[in-house]
PALO-421494 format. One record per atom (N, C-alpha, C): residue number from 0; x, y, z. Coordinates in steps of 0.001 Angstrom, whole numbers. Each point is the difference from the previous one (the first is absolute). Layout:
BEGIN
R     i         u         v         w
R   NUM         X         Y         Z
...
% end
This chain:
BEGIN
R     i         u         v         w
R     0    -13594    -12715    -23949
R     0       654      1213      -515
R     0     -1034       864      -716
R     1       143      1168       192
R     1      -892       928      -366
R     1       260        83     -2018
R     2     -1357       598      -659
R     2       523       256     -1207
R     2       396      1939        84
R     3      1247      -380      -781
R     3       154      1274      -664
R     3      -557      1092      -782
R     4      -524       944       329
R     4     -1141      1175      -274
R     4       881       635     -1409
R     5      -802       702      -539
R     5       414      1344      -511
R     5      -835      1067       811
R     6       238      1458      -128
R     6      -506       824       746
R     6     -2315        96      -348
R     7       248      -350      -937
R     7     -1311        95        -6
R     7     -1125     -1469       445
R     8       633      -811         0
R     8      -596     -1229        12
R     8       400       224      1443
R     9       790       671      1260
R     9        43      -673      1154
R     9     -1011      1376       611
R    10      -106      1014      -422
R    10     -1257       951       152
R    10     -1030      -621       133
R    11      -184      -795      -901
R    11     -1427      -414        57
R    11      -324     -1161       482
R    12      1097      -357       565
R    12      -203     -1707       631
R    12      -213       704      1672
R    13       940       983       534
R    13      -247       935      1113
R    13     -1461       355        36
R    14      -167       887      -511
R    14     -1606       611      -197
R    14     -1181      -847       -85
R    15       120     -1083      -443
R    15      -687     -1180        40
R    15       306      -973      1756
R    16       766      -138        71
R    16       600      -912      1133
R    16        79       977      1343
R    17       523       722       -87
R    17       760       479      1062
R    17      -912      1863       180
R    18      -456        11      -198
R    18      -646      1563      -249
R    18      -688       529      1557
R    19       164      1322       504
R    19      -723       718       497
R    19     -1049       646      -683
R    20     -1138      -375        42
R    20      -765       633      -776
R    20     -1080       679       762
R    21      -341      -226      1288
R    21      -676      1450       705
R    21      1187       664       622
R    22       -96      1507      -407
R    22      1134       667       365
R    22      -428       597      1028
R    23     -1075      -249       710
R    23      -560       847       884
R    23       757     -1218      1580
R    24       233     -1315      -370
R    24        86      -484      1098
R    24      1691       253       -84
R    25       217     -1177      1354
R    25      1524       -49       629
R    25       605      -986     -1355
R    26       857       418      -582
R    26       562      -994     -1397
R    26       974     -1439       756
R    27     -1088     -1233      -837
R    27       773     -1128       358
R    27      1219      -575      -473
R    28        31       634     -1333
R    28      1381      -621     -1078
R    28      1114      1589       528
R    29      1201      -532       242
R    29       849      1087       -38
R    29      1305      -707      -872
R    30       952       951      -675
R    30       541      -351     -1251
R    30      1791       319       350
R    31       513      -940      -166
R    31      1694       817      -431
R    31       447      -353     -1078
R    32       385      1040      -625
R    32      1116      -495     -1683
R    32      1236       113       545
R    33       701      -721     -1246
R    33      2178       282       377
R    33      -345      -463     -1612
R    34      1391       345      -319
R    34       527       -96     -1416
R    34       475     -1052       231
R    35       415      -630       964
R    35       179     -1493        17
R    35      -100     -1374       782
R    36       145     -1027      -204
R    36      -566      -950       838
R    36       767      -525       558
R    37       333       225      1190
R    37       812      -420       874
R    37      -322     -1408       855
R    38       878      -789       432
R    38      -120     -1073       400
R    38      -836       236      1118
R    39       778       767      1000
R    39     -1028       975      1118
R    39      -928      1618      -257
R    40     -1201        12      1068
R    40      -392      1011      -109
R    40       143      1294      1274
R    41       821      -319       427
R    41       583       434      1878
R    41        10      1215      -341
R    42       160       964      1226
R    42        12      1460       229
R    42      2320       118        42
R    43       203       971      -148
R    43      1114       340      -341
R    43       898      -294      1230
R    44      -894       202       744
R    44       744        55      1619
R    44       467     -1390       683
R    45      -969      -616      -726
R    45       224     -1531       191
R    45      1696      -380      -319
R    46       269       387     -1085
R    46      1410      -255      -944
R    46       955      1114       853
R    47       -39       473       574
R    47      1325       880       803
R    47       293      -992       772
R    48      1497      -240      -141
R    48       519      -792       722
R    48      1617       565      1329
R    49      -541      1372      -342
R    49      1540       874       874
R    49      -829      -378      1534
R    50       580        34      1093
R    50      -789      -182      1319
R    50       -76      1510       433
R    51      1250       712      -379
R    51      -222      1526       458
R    51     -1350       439      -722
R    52      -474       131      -673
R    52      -714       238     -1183
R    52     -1058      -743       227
R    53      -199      -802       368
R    53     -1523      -791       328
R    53      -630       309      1750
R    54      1052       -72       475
R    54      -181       639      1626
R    54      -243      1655      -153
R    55       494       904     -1120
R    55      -303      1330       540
R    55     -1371       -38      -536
R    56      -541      -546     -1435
R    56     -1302      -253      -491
R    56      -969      -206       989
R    57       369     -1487       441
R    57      -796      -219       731
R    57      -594      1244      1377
R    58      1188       924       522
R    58      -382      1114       861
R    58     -1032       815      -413
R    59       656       499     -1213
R    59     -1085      1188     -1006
R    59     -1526     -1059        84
R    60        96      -518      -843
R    60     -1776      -795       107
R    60      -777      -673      1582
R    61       809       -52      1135
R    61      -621        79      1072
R    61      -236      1211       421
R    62        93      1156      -554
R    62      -462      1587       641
R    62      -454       346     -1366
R    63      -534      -880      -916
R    63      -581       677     -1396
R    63      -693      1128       230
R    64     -1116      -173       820
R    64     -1324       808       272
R    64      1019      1263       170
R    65      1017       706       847
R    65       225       823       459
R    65       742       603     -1040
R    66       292      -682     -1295
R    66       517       845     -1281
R    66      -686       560      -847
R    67     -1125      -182       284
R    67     -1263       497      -905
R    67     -1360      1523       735
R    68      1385      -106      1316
R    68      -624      1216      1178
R    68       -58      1157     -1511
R    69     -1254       683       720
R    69      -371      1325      -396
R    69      -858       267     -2028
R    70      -674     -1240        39
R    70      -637      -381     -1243
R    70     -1227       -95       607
R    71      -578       186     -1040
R    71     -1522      -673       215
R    71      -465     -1064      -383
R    72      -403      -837      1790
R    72      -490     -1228      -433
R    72     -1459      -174      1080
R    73      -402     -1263        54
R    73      -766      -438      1009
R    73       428      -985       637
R    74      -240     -1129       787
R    74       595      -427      1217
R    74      1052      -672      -709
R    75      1434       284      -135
R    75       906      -892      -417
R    75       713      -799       369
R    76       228     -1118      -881
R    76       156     -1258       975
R    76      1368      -590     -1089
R    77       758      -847      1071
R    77      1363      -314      -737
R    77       149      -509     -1187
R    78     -1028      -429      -221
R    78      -137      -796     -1605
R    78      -280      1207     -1156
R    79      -750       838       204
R    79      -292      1450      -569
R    79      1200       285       -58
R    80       789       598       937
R    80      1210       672        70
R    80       826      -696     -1441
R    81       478     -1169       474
R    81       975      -788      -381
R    81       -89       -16     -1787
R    82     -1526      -619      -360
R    82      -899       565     -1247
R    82      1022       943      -740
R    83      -228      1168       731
R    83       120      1420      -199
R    83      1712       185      -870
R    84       486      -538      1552
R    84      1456      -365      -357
R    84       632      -688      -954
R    85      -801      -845       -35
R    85       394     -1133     -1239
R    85       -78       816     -1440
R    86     -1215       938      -231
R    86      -478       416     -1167
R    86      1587      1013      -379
R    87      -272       633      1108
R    87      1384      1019      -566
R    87      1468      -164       234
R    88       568     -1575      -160
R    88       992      -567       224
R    88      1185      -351       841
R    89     -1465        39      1127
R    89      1080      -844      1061
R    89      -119     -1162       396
R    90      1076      -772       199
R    90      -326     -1746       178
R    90      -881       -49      1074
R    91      -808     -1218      -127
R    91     -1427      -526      1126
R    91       -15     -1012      -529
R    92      -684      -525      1179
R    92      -608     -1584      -343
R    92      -926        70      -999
R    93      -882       609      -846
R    93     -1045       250      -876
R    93       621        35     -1575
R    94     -1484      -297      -275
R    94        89      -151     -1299
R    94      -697       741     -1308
R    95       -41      1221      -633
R    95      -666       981      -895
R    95     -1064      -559      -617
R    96     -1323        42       253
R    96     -1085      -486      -712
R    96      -902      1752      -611
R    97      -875      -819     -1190
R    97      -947      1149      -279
R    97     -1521      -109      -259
R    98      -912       582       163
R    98     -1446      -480      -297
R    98      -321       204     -1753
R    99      1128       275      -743
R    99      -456       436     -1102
R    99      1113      -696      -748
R   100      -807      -488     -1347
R   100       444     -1132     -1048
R   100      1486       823      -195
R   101      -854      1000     -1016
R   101      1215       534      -557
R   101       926       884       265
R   102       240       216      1572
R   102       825       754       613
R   102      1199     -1386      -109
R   103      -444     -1277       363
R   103       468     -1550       453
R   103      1154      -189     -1433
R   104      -673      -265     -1230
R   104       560       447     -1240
R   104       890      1466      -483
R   105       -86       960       384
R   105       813       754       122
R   105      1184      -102       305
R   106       266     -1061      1469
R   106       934      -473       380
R   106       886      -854      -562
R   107     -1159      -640      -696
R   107       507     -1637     -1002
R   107       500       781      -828
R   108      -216       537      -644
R   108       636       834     -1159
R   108      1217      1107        69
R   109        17       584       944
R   109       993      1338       173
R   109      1371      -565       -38
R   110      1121       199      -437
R   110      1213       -46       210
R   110       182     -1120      -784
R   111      -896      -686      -772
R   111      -155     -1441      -427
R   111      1229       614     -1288
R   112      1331     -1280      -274
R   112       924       362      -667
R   112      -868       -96     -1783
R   113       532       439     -1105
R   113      -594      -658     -1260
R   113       312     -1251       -50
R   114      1414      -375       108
R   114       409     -1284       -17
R   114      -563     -1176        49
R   115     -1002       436      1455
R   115      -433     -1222       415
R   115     -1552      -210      -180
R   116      -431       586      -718
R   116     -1663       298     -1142
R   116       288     -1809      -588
R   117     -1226      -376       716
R   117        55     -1154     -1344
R   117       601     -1198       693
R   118       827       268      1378
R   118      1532     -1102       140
R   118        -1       136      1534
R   119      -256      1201      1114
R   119      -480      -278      1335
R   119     -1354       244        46
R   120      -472      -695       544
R   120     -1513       356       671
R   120      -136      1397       804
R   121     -1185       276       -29
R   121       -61       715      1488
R   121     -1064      -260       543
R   122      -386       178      1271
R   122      -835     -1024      1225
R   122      -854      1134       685
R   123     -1132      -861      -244
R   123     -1184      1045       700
R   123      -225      -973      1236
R   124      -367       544      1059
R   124      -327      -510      1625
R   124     -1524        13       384
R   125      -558      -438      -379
R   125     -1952       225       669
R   125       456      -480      1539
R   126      -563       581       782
R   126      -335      -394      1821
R   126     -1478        76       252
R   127      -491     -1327       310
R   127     -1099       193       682
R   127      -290        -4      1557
R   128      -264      1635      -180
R   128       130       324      1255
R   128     -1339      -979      1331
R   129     -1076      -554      -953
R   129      -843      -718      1111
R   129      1085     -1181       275
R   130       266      -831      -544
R   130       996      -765       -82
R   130       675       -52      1512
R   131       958      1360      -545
R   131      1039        64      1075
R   131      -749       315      1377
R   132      -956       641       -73
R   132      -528       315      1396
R   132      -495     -1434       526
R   133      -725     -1123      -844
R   133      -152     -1233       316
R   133       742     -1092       827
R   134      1052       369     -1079
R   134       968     -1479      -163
R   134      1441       280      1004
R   135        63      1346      -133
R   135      1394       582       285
R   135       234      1048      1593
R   136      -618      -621       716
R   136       -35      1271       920
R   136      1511       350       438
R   137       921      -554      -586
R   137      1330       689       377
R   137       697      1088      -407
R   138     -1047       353     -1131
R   138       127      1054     -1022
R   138     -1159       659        96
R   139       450      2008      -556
R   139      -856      1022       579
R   139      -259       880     -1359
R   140      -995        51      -834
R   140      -143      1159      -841
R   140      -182       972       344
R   141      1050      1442      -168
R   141       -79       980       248
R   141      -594       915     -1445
R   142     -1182       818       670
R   142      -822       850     -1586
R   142       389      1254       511
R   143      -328      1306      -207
R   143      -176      1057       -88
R   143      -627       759      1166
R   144     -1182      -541       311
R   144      -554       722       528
R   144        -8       993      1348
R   145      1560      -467       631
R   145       162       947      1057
R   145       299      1313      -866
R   146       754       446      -936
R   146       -77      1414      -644
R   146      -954       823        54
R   147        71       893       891
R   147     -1034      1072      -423
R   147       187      1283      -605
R   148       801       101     -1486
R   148       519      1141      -478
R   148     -1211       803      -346
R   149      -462      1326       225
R   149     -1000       172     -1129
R   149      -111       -10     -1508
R   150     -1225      -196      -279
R   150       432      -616     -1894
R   150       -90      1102      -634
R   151      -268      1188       331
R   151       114       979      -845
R   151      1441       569       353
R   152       927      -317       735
R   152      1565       332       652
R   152       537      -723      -316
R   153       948      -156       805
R   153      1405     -1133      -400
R   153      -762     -1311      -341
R   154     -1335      -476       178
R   154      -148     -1325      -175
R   154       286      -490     -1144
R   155      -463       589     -1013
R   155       232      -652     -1322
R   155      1794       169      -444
R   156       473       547      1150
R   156      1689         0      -608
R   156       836     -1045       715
R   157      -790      -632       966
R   157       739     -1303      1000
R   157        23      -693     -1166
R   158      1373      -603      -334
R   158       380     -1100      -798
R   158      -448     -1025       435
R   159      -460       -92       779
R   159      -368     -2263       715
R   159     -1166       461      -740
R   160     -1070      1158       485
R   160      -964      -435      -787
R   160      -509       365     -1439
R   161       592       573      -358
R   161      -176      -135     -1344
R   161       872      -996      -437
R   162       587      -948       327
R   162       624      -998      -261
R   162     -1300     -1116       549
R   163     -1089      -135       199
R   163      -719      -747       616
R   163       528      -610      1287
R   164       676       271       694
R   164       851      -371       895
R   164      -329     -1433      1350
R   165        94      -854      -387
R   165      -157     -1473      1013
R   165      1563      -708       528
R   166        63      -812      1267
R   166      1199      -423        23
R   166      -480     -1287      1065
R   167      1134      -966      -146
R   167      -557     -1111       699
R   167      1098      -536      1135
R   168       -45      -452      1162
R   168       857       166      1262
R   168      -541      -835       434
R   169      1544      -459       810
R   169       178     -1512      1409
R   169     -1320       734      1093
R   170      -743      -403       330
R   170      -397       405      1374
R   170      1058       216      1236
R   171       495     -1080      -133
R   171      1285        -3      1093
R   171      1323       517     -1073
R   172      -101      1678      -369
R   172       897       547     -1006
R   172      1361       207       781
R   173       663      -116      1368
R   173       673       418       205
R   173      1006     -1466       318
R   174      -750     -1458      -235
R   174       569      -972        79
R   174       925       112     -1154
R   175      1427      -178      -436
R   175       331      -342     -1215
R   175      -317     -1562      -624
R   176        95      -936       946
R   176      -353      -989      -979
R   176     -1301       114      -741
R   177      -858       688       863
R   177     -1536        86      -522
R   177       453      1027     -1753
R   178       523       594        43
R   178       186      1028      -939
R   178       842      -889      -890
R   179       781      -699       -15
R   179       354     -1086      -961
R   179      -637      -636      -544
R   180     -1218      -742       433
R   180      -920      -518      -748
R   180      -901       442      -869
R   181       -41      1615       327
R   181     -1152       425     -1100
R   181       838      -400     -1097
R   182      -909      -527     -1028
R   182       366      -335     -1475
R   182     -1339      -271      -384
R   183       -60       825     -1034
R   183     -1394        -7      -620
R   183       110     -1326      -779
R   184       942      -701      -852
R   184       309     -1121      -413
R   184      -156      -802      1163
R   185       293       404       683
R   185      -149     -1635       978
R   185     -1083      -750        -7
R   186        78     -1554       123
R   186      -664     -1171      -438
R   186     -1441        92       920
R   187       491       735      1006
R   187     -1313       141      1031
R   187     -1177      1034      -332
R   188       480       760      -445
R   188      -813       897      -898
R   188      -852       -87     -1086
R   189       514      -873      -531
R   189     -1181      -185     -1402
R   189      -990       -83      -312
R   190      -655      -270      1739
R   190     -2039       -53        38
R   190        30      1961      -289
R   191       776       815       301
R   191      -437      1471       156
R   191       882       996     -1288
R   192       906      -648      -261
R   192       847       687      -839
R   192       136      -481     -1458
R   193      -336       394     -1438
R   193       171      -642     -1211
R   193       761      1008      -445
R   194      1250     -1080      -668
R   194      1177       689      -385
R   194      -263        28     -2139
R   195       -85      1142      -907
R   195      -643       169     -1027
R   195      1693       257      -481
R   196       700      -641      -561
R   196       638       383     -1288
R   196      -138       503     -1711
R   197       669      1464      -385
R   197      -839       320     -1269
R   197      1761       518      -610
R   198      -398       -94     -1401
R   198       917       268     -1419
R   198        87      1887      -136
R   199        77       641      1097
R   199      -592      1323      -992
R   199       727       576     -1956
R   200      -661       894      -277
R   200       767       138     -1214
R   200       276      1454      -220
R   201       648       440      -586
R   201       993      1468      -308
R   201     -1391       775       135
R   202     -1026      -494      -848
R   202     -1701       883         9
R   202       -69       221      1553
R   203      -191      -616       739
R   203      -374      -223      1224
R   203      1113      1226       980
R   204      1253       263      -277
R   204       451       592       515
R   204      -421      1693      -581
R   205      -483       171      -418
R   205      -411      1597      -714
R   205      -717       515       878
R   206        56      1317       548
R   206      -989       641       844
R   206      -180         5      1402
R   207      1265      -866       156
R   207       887       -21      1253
R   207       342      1312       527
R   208       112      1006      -571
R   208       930       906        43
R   208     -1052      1354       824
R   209     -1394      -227      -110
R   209     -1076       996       529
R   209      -192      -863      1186
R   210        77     -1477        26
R   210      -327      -785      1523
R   210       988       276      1071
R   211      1434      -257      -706
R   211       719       430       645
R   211       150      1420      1067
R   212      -180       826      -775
R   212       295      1358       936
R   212     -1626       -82       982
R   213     -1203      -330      -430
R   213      -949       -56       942
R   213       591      -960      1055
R   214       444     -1225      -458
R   214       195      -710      1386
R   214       950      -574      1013
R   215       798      1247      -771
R   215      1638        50      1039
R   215       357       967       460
R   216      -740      1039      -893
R   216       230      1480      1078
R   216      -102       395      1044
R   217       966       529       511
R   217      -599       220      1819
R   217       246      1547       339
R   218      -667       910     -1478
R   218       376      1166        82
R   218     -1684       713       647
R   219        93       258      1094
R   219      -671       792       942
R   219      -829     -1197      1059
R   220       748     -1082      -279
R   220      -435     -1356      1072
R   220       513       713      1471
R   221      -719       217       688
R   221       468       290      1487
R   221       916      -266       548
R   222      -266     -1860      -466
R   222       874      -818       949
R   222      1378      -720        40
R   223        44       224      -967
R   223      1927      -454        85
R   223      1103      1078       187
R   224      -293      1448       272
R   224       732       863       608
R   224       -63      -262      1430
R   225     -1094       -28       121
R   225      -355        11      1834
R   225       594     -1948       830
R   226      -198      -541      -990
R   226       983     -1568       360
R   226      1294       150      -210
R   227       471       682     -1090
R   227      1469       -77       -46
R   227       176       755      1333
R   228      -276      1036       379
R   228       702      1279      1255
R   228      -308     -1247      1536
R   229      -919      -430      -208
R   229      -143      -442      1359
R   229       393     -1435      -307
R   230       384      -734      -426
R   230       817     -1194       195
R   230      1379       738      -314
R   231       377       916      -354
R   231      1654       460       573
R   231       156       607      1171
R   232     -1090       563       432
R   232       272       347      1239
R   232      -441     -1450      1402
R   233      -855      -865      -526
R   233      -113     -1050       751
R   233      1479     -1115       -11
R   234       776       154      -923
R   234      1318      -667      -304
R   234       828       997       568
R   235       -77       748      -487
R   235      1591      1012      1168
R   235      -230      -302      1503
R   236     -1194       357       496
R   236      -108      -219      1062
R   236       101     -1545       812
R   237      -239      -573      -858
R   237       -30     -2014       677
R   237      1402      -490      -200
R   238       557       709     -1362
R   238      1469      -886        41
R   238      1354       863      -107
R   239      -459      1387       121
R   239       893       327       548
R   239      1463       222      -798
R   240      1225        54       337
R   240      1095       317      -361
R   240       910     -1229         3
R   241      -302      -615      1685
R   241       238     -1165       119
R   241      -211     -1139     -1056
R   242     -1464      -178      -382
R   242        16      -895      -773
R   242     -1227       564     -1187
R   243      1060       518      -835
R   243     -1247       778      -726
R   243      -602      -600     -1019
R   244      -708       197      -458
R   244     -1435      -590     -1578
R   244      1324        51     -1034
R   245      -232     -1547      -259
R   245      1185      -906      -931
R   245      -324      1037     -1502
R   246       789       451      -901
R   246       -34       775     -1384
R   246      -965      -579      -742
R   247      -242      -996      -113
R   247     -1226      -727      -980
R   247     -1514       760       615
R   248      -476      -134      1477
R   248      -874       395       683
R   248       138      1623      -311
R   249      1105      1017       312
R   249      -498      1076      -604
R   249      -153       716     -1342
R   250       731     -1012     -1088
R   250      -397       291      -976
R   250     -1445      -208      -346
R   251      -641     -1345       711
R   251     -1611      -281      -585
R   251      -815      1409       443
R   252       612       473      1366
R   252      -644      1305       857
R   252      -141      1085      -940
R   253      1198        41      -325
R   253       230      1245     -1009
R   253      -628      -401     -1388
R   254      -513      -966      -320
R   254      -561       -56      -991
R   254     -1516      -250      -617
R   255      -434       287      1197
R   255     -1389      -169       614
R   255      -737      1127      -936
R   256       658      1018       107
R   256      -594      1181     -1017
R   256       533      -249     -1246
R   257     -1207      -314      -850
R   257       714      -339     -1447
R   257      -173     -1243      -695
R   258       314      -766       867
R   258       424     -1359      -566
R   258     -1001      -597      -174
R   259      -548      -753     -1380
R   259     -1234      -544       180
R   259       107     -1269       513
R   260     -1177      -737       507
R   260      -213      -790       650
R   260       121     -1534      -940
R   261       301       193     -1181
R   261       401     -1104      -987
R   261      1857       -41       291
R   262       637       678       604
R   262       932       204       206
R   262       663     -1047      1003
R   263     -1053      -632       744
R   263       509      -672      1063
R   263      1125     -1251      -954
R   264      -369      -558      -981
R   264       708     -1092      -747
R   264      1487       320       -93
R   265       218      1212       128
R   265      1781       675      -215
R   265       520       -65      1351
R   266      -494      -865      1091
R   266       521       763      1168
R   266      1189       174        63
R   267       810       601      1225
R   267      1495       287       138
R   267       923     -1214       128
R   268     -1437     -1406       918
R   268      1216     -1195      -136
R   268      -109      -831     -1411
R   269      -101       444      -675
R   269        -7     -1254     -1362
R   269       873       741      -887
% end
């Protein structure tokens, strides 16, 4: 069992342990926070259990690439897509990673109740990405680098990346059992994945409030206008009247603009 951090003592056990420290190369440690520690670490999509609702999903993320028509990218490939999708809240087999500590902590911290200061943990995720490329070839780190926004343009307003934006995927993503097994907890994982539990404290939550609007805003982000329009028009057209996109599915659609991506924890089925 891991020991229990406070926020400053697990900083520096990271930075010591777990650190990117040439920033010039490809980063080996990638990070997820949650405000809490869940028995599992699964992607959301995993837990839908409607069949209407997992069969129309599953449609949308086999034509991912074609919801992301008319952006700028370089050769994009389904795991990119899906990435993409995942970031701005639509279910996928994937899982939200970041190259940066304290974007990871941001997470651990945001929405964190007072209540539970002192009395729940919250859980930091290190991935070592040599690791997984080693040990794991069933699993795919997806980084950034197909984006080609310019950085003096919209680039610096894409939320994935100023969110440091990483995500981790089944190779075989369109298997569901394969997509059941991602669990970053899982027992098989532990040569690549260290799971960090920490105490934060009321101090620790201060100053939230300037991170926040930098790293949830998606005000002049390109891309979640241009995903919401074309996955409604890729859903009108596939299902039709006959059997149309179940109310949960177009509310996430419709909420694509706006909704931050810490949001996924509220979904429509819980």
């Amino acid at each position: 069992m891991n020991s229990v951090y406070d926020l400053s003592s697990l900083i520096r056990h990271v930075e010591t342990n777990y650190s990117n420290s040439d920033v010039s190369a490809s980063k080996r440690f990638l990070y997820r926070g949650q405000t809490f520690d869940h028995p599992r670490c699964d992607c959301f999509y995993a837990r839908i259990t409607d069949t209407v609702d997992v069969r129309q999903i599953s449609t949308v993320n086999r034509w991912s690439k074609q919801s992301l028509r008319g952006l700028n990218w370089t050769s994009l490939e389904d795991h990119d897509a899906l990435a993409i999708l995942q970031h701005y809240g639509w279910p996928t087999p994937s899982l939200d990673l970041t190259g940066t500590l304290e974007v990871a902590l941001f997470f651990a911290l945001e929405g964190k109740p007072l209540a539970d200061l002192g009395v729940v943990p919250s859980v930091l995720f290190v991935v070592d990405t040599e690791a997984i490329k080693k040990n794991h070839p069933e699993l795919k780190i997806v980084d950034h680098s197909f984006l080609v926004f310019d950085i003096d343009a919209t680039g610096t307003l894409v939320r994935w990346l100023r969110q440091d934006g990483y995500a981790i995927i089944p190779i075989v993503w369109f298997d569901n059992q394969a997509m059941k097994t991602l669990d970053l907890k899982a027992p098989g994982l532990t040569d690549a994945v260290t799971v960090l539990t920490f105490h934060p404290s009321s101090a620790d939550l201060r100053g939230l409030e300037y991170m926040r609007s930098y790293l949830l805003s998606i005000v002049g982000d390109p891309i979640p206008s241009r995903l919401q329009a074309n996955l409604q028009a890729f859903c009108n057209a596939t299902f039709g009247e006959e059997f149309p996109l179940s109310l949960r599915l177009r509310q996430l659609i419709e909420n694509i603009v706006g909704w931050p991506v810490w949001a996924n924890r509220f979904t429509p089925w819980e």
